[in-house]
C-alpha positions as CSV (number, residue, x, y, z in Angstrom):
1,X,107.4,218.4,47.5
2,X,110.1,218.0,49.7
3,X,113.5,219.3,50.9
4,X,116.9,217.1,50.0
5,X,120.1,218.1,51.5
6,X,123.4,216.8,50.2
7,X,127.2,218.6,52.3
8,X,130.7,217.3,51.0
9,X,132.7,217.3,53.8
10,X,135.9,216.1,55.4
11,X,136.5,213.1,58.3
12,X,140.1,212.6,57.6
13,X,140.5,214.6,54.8
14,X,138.8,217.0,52.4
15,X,135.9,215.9,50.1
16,X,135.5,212.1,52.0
17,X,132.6,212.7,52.9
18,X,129.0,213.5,51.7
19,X,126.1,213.7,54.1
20,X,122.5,213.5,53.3
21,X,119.7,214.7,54.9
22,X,116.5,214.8,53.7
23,X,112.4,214.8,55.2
24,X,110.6,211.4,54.6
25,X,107.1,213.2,53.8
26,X,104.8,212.1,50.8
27,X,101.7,213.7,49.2
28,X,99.5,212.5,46.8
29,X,96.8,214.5,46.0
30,X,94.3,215.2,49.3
31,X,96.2,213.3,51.7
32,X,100.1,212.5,53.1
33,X,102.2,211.1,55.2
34,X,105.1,212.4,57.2
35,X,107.0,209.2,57.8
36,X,106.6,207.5,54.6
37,X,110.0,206.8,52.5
38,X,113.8,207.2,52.5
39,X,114.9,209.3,50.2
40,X,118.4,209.0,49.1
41,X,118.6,206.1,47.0
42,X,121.2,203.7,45.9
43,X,122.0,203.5,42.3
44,X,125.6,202.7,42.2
45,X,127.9,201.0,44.8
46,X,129.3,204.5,45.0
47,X,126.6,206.7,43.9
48,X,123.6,208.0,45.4
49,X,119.8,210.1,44.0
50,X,118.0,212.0,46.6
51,X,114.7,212.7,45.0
52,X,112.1,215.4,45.3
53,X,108.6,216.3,43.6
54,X,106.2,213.7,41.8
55,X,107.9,211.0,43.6
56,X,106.0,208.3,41.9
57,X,108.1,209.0,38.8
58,X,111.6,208.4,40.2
59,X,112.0,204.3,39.3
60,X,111.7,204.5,35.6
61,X,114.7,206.9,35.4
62,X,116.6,205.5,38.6
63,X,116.2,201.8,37.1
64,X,117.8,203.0,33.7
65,X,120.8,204.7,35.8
66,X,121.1,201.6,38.3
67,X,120.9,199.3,34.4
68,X,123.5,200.8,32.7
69,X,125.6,200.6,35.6
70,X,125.0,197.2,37.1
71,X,128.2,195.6,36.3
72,X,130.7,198.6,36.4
73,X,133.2,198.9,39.3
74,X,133.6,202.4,39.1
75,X,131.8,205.6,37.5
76,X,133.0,208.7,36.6
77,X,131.1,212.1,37.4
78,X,130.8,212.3,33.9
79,X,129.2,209.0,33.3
80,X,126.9,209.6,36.4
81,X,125.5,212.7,34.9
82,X,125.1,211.8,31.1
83,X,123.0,208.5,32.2
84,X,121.1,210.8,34.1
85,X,120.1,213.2,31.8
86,X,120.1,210.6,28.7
87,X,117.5,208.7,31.5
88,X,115.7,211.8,32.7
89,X,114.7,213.2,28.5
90,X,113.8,209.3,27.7
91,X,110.8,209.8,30.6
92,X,110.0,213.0,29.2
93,X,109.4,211.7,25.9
94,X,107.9,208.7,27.1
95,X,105.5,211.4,29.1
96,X,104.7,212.9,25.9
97,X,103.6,209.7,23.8
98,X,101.7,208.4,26.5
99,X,99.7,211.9,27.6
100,X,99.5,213.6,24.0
101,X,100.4,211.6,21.0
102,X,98.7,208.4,21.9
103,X,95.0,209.4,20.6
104,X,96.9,209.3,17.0
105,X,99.1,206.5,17.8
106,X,102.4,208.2,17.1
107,X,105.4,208.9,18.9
108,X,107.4,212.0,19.3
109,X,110.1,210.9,16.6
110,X,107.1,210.3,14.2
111,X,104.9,213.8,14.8
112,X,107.5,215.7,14.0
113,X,107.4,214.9,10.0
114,X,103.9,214.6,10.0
115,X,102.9,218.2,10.3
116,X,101.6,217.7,6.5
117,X,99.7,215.2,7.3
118,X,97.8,216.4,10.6
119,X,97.5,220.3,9.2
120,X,98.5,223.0,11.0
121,X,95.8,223.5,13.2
122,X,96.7,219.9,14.7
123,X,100.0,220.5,15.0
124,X,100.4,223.7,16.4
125,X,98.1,222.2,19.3
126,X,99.7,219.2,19.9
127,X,103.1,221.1,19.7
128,X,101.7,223.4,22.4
129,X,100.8,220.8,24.9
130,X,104.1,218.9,24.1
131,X,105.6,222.2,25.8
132,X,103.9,221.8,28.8
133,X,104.9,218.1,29.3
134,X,107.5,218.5,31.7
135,X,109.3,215.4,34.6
136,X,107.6,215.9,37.5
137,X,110.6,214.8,39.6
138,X,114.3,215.9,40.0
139,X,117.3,214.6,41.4
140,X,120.0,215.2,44.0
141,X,122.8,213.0,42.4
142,X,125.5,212.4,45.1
143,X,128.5,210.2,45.1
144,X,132.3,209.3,44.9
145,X,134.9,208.6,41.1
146,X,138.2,209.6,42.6
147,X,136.8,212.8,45.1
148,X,133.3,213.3,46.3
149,X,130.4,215.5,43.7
150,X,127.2,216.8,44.0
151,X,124.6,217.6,40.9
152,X,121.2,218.0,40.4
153,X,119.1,217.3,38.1
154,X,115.8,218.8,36.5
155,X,114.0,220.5,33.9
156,X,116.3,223.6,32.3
157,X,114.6,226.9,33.1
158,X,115.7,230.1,32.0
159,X,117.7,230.9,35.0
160,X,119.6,227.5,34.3
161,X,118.8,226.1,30.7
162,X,120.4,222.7,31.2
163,X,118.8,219.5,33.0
164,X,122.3,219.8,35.1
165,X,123.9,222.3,37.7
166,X,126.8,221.1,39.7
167,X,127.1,221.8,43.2
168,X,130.9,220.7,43.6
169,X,132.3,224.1,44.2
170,X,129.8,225.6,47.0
171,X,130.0,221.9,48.1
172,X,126.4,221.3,49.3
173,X,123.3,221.4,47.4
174,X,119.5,221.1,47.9
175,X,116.5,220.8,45.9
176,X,112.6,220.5,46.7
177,X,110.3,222.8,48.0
178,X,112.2,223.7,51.3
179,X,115.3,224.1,49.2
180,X,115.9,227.9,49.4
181,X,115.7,227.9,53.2
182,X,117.8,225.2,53.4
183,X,120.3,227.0,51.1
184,X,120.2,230.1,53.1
185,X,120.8,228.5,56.4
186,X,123.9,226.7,54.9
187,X,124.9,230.0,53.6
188,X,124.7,231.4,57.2
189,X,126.5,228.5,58.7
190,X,129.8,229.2,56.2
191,X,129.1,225.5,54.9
192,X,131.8,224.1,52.9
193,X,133.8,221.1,51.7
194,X,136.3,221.3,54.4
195,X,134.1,222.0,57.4
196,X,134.2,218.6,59.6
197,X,132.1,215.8,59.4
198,X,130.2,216.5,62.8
199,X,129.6,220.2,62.2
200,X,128.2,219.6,58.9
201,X,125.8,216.9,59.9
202,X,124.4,218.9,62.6
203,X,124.2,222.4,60.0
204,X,122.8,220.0,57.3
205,X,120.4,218.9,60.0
206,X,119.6,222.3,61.1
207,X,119.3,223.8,57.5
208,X,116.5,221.1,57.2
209,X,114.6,222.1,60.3
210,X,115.1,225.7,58.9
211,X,113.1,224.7,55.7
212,X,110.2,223.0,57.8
213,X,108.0,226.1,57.4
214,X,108.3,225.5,53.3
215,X,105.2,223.8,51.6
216,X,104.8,220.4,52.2
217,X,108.6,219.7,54.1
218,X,108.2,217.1,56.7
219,X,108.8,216.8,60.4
220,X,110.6,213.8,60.3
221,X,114.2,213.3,59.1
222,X,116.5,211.3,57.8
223,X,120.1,210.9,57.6
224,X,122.8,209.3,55.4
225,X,126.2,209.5,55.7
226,X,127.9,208.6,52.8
227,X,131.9,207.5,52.6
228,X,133.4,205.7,48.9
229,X,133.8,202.6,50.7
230,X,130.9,202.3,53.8
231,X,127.8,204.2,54.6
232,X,128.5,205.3,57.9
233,X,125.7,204.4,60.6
234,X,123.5,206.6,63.8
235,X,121.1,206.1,66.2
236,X,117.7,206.7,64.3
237,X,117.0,209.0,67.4
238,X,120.6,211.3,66.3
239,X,117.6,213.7,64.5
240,X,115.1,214.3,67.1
241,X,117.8,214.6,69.8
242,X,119.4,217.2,67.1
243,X,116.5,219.1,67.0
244,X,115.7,219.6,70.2
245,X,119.4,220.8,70.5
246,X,118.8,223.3,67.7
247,X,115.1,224.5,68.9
248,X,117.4,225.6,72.4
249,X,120.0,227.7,70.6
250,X,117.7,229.1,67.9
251,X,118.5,232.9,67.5
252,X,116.7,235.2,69.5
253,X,117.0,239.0,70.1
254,X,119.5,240.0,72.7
255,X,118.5,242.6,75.5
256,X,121.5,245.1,74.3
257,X,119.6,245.4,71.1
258,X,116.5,246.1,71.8
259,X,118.4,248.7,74.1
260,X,120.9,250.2,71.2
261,X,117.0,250.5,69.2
262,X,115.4,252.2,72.2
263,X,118.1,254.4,73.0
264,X,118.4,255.2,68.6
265,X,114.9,256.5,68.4
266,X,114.6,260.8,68.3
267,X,112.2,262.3,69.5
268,X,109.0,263.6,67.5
269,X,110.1,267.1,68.1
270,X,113.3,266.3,67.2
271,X,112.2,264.6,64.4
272,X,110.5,267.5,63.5
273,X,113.0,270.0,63.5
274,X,115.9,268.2,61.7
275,X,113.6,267.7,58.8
């Protein structure tokens, strides 16, 4: 897993901005690597996938996006996310011809009018491991029409039973394994589409040291700073210096509160005869 970050924020004005911060870890299977890929990726001159989970299964569905796209100027938030999700269930279905319905050389489209022919034994089976079939992958889908968005996508749930949930109004988002910390320290920080430039990539930074302790986050980070017209460039040493800034100012327990706790505590015999 992972832990992808993606802020809207302003430079000269509100929404011009979208950093990305993300870890560069993979695992497959026994073994991993902490400095082993970027993880924003391009797809559109002015649109951007962080991605998180079964990484391996990301260039099908980012090379149908980038496809469709290829020649287009601009593209809407509304384009950007149907392509998505039109290019996210394609792999699914793919995913369930290739790992169920192969053995009888059909395809999805063609089991389901063959019940008849299979029985019902058959089908009910194979319709039960068609359910667990499910993208490995999902999408942080950041980028510019005429303001900035954020949207993720992945499989509906219950909570959420659509592949999308838009981020634009809380204007940050994060997905992968470290993704609730991450949240939470954004939360803390009062995050939001008109904080400044600077102060959001340092709390983006810091909600992804935050998530470190999550399964399988990496140490090392990367950053992205994304404007409609230029990607805006740092030293590749801006994280590690950030981190050692926020390991100095971490929270820690003042001295007055320890004292306000002592002081609070009652006695046992007072204790005793109050209750």
């Amino acid at each position: 897993m992972t832990v992808c970050i993606a802020a809207i924020c302003q430079e000269k004005k509100a929404r011009d901005t979208i950093v990305c911060v993300s870890d560069m870890k993979l695992s497959q299977h026994h073994y991993s690597e902490d400095v082993a890929t970027i993880k924003t990726q391009w797809v559109h001159k002015h649109w951007y996938a962080m991605i998180a989970g079964v990484y391996g299964q990301r260039q099908r569905i980012l090379y149908e996006v980038r496809e469709k796209f290829r020649s287009a100027s601009d593209v809407s938030l509304r384009q950007m996310e149907d392509a998505f999700v039109c290019a996210y269930q394609r792999y699914g279905r793919q995913l369930v011809n290739e790992s169920v319905l192969a053995p009888y050389g059909l395809k999805l489209e063609e089991f389901l009018g063959r019940r008849e022919d299979l029985g019902d034994a058959i089908f009910e089976r194979l319709w039960g491991e068609i359910g667990r079939i499910k993208v490995g992958c999902e999408f942080l889908v950041c980028g510019f029409d005429s303001e900035a968005h954020i949207f993720a996508v992945s499989n509906p749930t219950t909570e959420n039973p659509s592949f999308v949930t838009y981020h634009d109004d809380l204007g940050f988002g994060t997905i992968g394994s470290g993704a609730y910390l991450a949240e939470s320290s954004l939360y803390a920080y009062r995050q939001s589409y008109i904080t400044s430039m600077d102060i959001t990539i340092y709390q983006a930074c810091a909600a992804k040291f935050s998530s470190e302790t999550a399964t399988d986050v990496g140490d090392a980070t990367h950053i992205k700073v994304i404007q409609k017209e230029q990607i805006l460039e740092y030293k590749t040493i801006l994280p590690r210096e950030l981190k050692d800034i926020w390991q100095m100012n971490r929270p820690s327990v003042p001295d007055a509160a320890s004292k306000t706790i002592e002081g609070a505590r009652e006695s046992t015999e007072e204790s005793k005869e109050s209750s």
